[in-house]
N, C-alpha and C positions, 0 to 999 in steps of 0.2 A: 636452553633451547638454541639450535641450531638455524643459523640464518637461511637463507633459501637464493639461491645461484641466479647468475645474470649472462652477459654477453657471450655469444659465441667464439671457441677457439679453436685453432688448428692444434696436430699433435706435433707438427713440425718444428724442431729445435729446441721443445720442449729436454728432449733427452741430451742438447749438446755437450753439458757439461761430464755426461757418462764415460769418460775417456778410459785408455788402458783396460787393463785386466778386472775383471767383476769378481766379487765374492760372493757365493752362497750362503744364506741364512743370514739373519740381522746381528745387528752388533757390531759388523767392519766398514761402514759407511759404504755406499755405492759413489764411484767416482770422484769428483770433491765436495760432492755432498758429505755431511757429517754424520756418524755413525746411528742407529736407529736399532728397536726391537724389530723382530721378524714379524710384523702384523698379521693377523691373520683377516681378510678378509671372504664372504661368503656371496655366493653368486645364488639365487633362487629363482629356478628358470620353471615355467609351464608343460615344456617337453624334453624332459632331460634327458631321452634315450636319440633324439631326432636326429640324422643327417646335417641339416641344417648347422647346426650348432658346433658342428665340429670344428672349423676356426676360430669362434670364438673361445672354444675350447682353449686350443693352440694360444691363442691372445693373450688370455688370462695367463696361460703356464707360460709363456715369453713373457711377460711382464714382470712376474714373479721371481724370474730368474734373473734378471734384469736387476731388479729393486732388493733383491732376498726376503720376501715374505712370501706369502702361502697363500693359498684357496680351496675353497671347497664349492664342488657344485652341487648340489641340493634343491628340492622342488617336487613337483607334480611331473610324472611320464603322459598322462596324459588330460594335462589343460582344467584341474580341479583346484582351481580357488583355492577352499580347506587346505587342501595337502601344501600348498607352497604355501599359505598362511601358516598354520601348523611348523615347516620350515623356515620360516622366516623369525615368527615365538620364538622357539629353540635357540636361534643363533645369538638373538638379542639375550635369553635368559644366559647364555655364557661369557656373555659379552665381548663376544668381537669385536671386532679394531673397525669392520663397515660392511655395509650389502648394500652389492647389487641386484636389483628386482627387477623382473622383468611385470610391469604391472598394467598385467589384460583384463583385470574387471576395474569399474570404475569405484567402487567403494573399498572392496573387502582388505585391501592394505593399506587403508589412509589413519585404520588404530595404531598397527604395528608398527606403521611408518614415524607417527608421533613418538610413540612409547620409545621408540632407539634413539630416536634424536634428544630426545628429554634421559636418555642415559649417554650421553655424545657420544655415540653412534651413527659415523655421516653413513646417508644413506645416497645412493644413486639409483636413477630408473635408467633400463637399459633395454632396446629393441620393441618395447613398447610403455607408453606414458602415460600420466593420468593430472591431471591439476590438483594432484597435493604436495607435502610437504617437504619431499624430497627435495634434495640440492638442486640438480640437475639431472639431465638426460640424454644420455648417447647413446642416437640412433637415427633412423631415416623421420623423415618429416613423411607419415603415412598418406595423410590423405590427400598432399599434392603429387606423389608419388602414384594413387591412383587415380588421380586427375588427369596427371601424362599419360599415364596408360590407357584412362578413356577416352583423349585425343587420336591416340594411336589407332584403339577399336574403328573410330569413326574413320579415320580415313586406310586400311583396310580394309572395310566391310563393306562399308556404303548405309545398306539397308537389308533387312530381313529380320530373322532369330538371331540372339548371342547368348550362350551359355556364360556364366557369372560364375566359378566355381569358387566357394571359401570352405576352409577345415573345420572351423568353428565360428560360426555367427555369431555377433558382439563381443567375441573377446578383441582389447582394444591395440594388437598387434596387427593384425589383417583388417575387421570392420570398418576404419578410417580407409581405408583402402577402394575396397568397395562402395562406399559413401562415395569416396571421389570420381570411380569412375564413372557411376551413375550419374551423380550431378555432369559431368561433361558431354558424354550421351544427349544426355538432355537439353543443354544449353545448345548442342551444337544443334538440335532440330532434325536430325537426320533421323530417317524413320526403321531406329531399328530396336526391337521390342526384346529388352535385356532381360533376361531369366536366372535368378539367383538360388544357386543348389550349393545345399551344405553337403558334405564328401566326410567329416570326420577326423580325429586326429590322427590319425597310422597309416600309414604310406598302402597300405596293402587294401583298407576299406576306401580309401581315396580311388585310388586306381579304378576295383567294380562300381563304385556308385558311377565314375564317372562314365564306365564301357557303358554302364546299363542307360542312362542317362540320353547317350548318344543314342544308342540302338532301340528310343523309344520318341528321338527325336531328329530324324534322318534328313532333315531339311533345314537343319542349322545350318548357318553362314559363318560362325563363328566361338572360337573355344577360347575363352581365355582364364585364367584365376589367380588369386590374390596371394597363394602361400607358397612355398618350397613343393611339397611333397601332390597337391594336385596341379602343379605345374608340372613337373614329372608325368602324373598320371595324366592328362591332357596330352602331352605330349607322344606317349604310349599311345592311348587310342588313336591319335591321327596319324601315328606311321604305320600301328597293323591294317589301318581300312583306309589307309591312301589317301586320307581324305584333303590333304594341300592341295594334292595333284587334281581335285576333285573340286577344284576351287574354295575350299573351306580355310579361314586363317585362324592362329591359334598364338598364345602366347602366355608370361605371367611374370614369375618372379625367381631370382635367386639362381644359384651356380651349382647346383647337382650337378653330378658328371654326368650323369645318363641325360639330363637335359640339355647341359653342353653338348653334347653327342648328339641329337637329337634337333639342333639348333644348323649344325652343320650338316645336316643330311638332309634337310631343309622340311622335316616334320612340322618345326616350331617358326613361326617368325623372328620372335625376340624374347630375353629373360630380361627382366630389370634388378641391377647389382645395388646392394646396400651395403658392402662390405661387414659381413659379420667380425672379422677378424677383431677389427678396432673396437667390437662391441665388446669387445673380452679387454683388447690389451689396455683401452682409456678409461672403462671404470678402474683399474687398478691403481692405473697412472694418478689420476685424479682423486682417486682414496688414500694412496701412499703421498703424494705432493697439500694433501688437506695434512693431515698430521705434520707432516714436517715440516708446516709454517702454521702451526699453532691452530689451526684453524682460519687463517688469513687467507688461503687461496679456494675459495669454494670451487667445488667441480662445475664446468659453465656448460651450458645447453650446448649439445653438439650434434651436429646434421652429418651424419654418416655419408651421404648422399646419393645420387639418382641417375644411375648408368645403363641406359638401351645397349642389351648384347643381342646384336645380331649375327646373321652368318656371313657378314663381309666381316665384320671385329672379332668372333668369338676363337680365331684361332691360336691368337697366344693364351690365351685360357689351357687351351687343350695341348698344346705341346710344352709347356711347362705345369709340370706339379709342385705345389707350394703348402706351406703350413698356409697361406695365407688365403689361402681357398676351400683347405681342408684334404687337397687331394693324395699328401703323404704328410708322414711324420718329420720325414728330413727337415735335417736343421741345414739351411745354408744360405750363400750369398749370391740370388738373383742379378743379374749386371743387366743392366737395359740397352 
C-alpha cells in the first residue's frame, strides 16, 4: 500500500536539471536525470470532449515530451461516474505506471482508488477531490474559490435576485463552488435572494436553460455560475439582451475565448482562472518524479490557484495565444 501525500509545492525548479537537448520515449534518460521506461500514465476526466480541458490536454502532452512517457485520456463525455469508473478498472487491470482522476463523486472511486495503490499504482486526484486514498491533488481549492466569488456577487449586486448557475449539481469539481458562494452571500447579510439552476453538462444545453432562465426571470440583478461552459452561456445571454448596460452584473469561471471576448466588451464582469494547464502538466510531473525516486517523492497537494480576470486584466489573454490557455496548438517561447 501506497502512502498518501502532505505539503504543498510549487512546480517551479522542479524541472531545473532538464537541460540541453531532450529525447523522446524512455530508456535515454531526460536531462541528468538517469535513464527510465517510457511510463505510461492515464488521465480519467468527467467531460472528455469539453473545451475546458483543452490545456490541460496540452499539459499532459508537454509533460510527456518533456519526461518521454505517454498518456492517455480516458473517462465519461458526459459526467457519469460508471463510465470513468469502468475507465479507471481498465487502466488499473493493465497496469499502468499511474492515474490521474478527476474525482467528482464522493464515493464511486475510493474501490478503484485502493485496488491501484495496492497494485503500486500512484494515483493522483486532479481538478476535483475527494478525502480518499489518493496521494495528492492538483488543483484549485474549490470552495474558497467560490467564497471569493460570493464576496464579489455581494459587492456588485448589493441586493435583489442572483441566478447561481452549475452544470451538474454535487458533482465535487463545481458543488464546493457553489457551497462557497452561498455561504458568503450569506454571512455578508446582504439581502440578496440566491437562486441555484442546474444548466447541464454540454455547452449547447447550458447556454437555452440559461436564455430560458433569464426570459422567465426578467428582474434579476445578477448572473453568475460556477463552471466553464455556463459562464460562456451567461455571458451569451447578457450581451444579446444588453443586460450590463441594464444594470445587471454577471460573472464565473475559467478562460474560454468567447468568454474572454465577452469580458472585454464588457458583457461579463470577471472569469475566475484556475490554470487548467498545470492540471495536465503536474500530475505527470509528479507521477513520473514518484517512480523515479522509488516511491520516496509522493505527489503533494497543489493549489492551482485563484485569479479575478477582469476587463482592465483580461487583455494579454487575448492578444497572445498559448498551449497554455488552450487557444492554439503552437509550441513556443512566450517572453514576458
Amino acid at each position: 500500500m501506497l502512502g498518501a501525500g502532505g505539503a504543498v509545492l510549487g512546480s517551479s525548479g522542479l524541472l531545473a536539471a532538464c537541460g540541453g537537448q531532450q529525447e523522446q520515449g524512455g530508456g535515454e534518460g531526460v536531462g541528468n536525470f538517469p535513464s527510465t521506461p517510457q511510463f505510461e500514465f492515464v488521465f480519467v476526466n468527467h467531460v472528455t470532449t469539453n473545451e475546458f480541458f483543452t490545456p490541460t490536454r496540452y499539459g499532459a502532452e508537454d509533460a510527456c515530451a518533456i519526461l518521454g512517457c505517454k498518456y492517455q485520456w480516458t473517462g465519461s463525455e458526459t459526467s457519469e461516474a460508471a463510465e470513468m469508473v469502468n475507465a479507471m478498472n481498465a487502466a488499473i487491470s493493465r497496469g499502468v505506471d499511474g492515474i490521474a482522476v478527476s474525482l467528482v463523486d464522493t464515493k464511486a472511486f475510493n474501490g478503484p482508488t485502493e485496488q491501484a495503490l495496492a497494485k503500486g499504482i500512484p494515483v493522483v486526484a486532479y481538478n476535483a477531490d475527494v478525502d480518499n486514498a489518493r496521494l495528492g491533488y492538483i488543483g484549485q481549492d474549490l470552495y474558497t474559490s467560490g467564497y471569493e466569488m460570493g464576496k464579489r456577487i455581494v459587492d456588485l449586486v448589493g441586493e435583489g435576485k442572483v441566478a447561481l448557475f452549475i452544470a451538474t449539481p454535487g458533482q465535487l469539481n463545481i458543488q464546493p463552488r457553489i457551497d462557497g458562494a452561498v455561504d458568503a452571500i450569506k454571512e455578508s447579510g446582504a439581502p440578496i435572494d440566491a437562486k441555484e439552476i442546474a444548466t447541464g453538462a454540454e455547452v449547447p444545453e447550458e447556454l437555452r436553460r440559461i436564455e430560458s432562465w433569464y426570459l422567465g426571470n426578467k428582474d434579476v440583478k445578477g448572473m453568475f455560475a460556477v463552471d466553464a461552459g455556463s459562464t460562456q452561456g451567461v455571458g451569451q445571454v447578457m450581451d444579446k439582451y444588453g443586460l450590463h448596460d441594464k444594470g445587471v452584473r454577471g460573472g464565473g469561471y475559467d478562460l474560454l475565448p468567447k468568454t474572454l471576448e465577452l469580458i472585454q466588451k464588457g458583457s461579463l464582469d470577471f472569469t475566475i482562472d484556475q490554470e487548467p494547464y498545470q492540471q495536465g502538466f503536474l500530475p505527470v510531473l509528479y507521477l513520473w518524479m514518484y517512480h523515479l525516486s522509488g516511491g520516496l517523492l509522493v505527489p503533494p497537494e497543489t493549489n492551482t490557484g485563484l485569479v479575478f480576470i477582469t476587463r482592465e486584466t483580461v487583455g494579454p489573454f487575448l492578444r497572445t495565444e498559448s498551449r497554455y490557455e488552450g487557444s492554439t496548438g503552437e509550441q513556443k517561447y512566450i517572453k514576458g
